[in-house]
C-alpha positions in Angstrom: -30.4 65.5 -24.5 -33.6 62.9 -24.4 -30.6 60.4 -25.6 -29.1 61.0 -22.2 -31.8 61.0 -19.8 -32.9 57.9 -21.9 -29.6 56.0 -21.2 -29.4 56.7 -17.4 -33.0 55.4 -17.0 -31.8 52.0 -18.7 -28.5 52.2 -16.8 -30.8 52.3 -13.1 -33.2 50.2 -14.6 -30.3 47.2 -15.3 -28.9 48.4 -11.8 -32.6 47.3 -9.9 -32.9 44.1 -12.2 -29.2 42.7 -11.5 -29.7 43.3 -7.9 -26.6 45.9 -8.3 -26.9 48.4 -5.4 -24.4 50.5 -2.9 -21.3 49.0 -2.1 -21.6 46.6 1.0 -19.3 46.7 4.0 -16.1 44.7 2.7 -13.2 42.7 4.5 -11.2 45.4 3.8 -13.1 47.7 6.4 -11.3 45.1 9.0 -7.7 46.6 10.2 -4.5 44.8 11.2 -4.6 44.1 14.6 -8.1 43.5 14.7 -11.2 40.9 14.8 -13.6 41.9 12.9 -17.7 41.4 12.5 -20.5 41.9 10.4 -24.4 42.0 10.9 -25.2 40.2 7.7 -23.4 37.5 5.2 -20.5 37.9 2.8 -19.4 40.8 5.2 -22.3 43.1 4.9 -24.4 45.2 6.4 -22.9 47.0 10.1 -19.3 46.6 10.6 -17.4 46.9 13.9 -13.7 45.9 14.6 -12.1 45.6 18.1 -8.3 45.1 18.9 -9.4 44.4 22.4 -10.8 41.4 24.1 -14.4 41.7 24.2 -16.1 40.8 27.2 -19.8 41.0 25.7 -21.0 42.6 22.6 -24.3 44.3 24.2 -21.9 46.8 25.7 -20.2 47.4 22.1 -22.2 49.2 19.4 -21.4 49.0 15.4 -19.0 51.8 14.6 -20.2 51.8 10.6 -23.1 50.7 8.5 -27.2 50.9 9.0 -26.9 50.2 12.3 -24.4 52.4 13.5 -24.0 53.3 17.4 -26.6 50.7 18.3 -25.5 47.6 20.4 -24.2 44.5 18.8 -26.0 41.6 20.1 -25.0 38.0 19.6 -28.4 38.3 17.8 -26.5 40.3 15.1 -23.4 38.7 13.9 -23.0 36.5 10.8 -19.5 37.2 9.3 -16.4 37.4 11.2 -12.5 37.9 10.3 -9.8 37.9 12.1 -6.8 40.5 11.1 -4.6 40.3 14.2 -0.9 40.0 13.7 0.1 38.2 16.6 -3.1 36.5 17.6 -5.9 33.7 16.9 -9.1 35.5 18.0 -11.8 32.6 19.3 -15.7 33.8 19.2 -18.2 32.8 22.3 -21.5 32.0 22.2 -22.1 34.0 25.6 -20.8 36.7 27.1 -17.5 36.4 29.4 -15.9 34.2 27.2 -18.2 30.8 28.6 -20.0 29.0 26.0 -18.9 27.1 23.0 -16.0 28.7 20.8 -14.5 28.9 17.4 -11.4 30.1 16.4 -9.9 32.0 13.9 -6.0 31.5 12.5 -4.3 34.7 11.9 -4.4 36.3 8.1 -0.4 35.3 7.8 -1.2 31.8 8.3 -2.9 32.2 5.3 -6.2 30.1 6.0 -9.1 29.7 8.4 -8.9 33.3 9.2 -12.5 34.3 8.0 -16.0 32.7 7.5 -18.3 35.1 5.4 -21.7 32.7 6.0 -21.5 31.2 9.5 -24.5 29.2 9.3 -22.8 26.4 8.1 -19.9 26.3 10.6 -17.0 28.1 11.2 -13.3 28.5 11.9 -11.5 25.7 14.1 -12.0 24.4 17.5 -14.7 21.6 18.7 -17.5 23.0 17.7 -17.1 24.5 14.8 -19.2 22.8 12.8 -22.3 24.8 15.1 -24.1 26.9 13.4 -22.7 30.4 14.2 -24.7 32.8 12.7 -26.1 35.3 15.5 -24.7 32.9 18.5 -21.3 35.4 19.0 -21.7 37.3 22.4 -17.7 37.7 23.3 -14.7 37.4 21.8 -10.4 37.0 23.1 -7.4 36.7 22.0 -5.0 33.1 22.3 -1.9 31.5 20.9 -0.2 34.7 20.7 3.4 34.4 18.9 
C-alpha cells in the first residue's frame, strides 16, 4: 500500500516540475462557423466563439474558462482562429469595426487562419505585422464565397 501512495506522490511531484497541469482551452473548443478567441497564448486560458459579427467585445463575456461570464475586453485577447465556412473573419482594434485590422483566411484555405501568439503579428491585411495581443475590440465577417 505505501508502494502506491509512494508512486502517486512522485507521479504529482514530476507533474509540478514539468510544468504539466490541467488541460488548457484548445483550437478544438472553436466550432465551424465560428471566430474564435482566447485570453492567453497558444489558445489558453477563457475561450469565447461568435458566428456573428461582433460589434464590441465589452458587451460579449467568455462563455468557458477562468473567466467565464465576465466581459471580453480588447485588453483580453491574445489567440484568435477563424473556423467559418464561408467567411474570412478580420479583427479591429476598436469597437465598431474602425481601427486597424487583420484578417484571417478560412480553415479550407488551409493557411493564415490562426495565430496562437499575436504579439508578433498576425494574419493578413496592412497591418498585420502590429502587435495584436490585447488590441481586438470588434470583429466581422468579409469575402464571403
Amino acid at each position: 500500500m505505501s508502494r502506491i501512495k509512494w508512486g502517486f506522490g512522485v507521479a504529482a511531484l514530476a507533474m509540478v516540475v514539468s510544468g504539466v497541469g490541467p488541460a488548457q482551452a484548445a483550437t478544438s473548443q472553436c466550432s465551424n462557423g465560428e471566430a474564435c478567441v482566447w485570453q492567453n497564448f497558444t489558445y489558453g486560458g477563457s475561450f469565447r466563439g461568435m458566428s456573428a459579427t461582433a460589434n464590441d467585445y465589452d458587451n460579449i463575456v467568455w462563455e468557458a474558462g477562468i473567466g467565464y461570464g465576465t466581459a471580453i475586453t480588447g485588453t483580453s485577447v491574445s489567440s484568435m482562429r477563424n473556423q467559418g465556412n464561408n467567411c474570412q473573419v478580420r479583427f479591429w482594434s476598436s469597437a465598431n469595426h474602425t481601427g486597424t485590422y487583420t484578417y484571417f483566411w478560412r480553415v479550407s484555405d488551409g493557411a493564415n487562419y490562426q495565430d496562437p501568439n499575436s504579439d508578433n503579428g498576425a494574419g493578413l491585411g496592412p497591418y498585420r505585422w502590429n502587435n495584436w495581443n490585447d488590441t481586438i475590440e470588434s470583429h466581422d465577417w468579409i469575402n464571403c464565397a
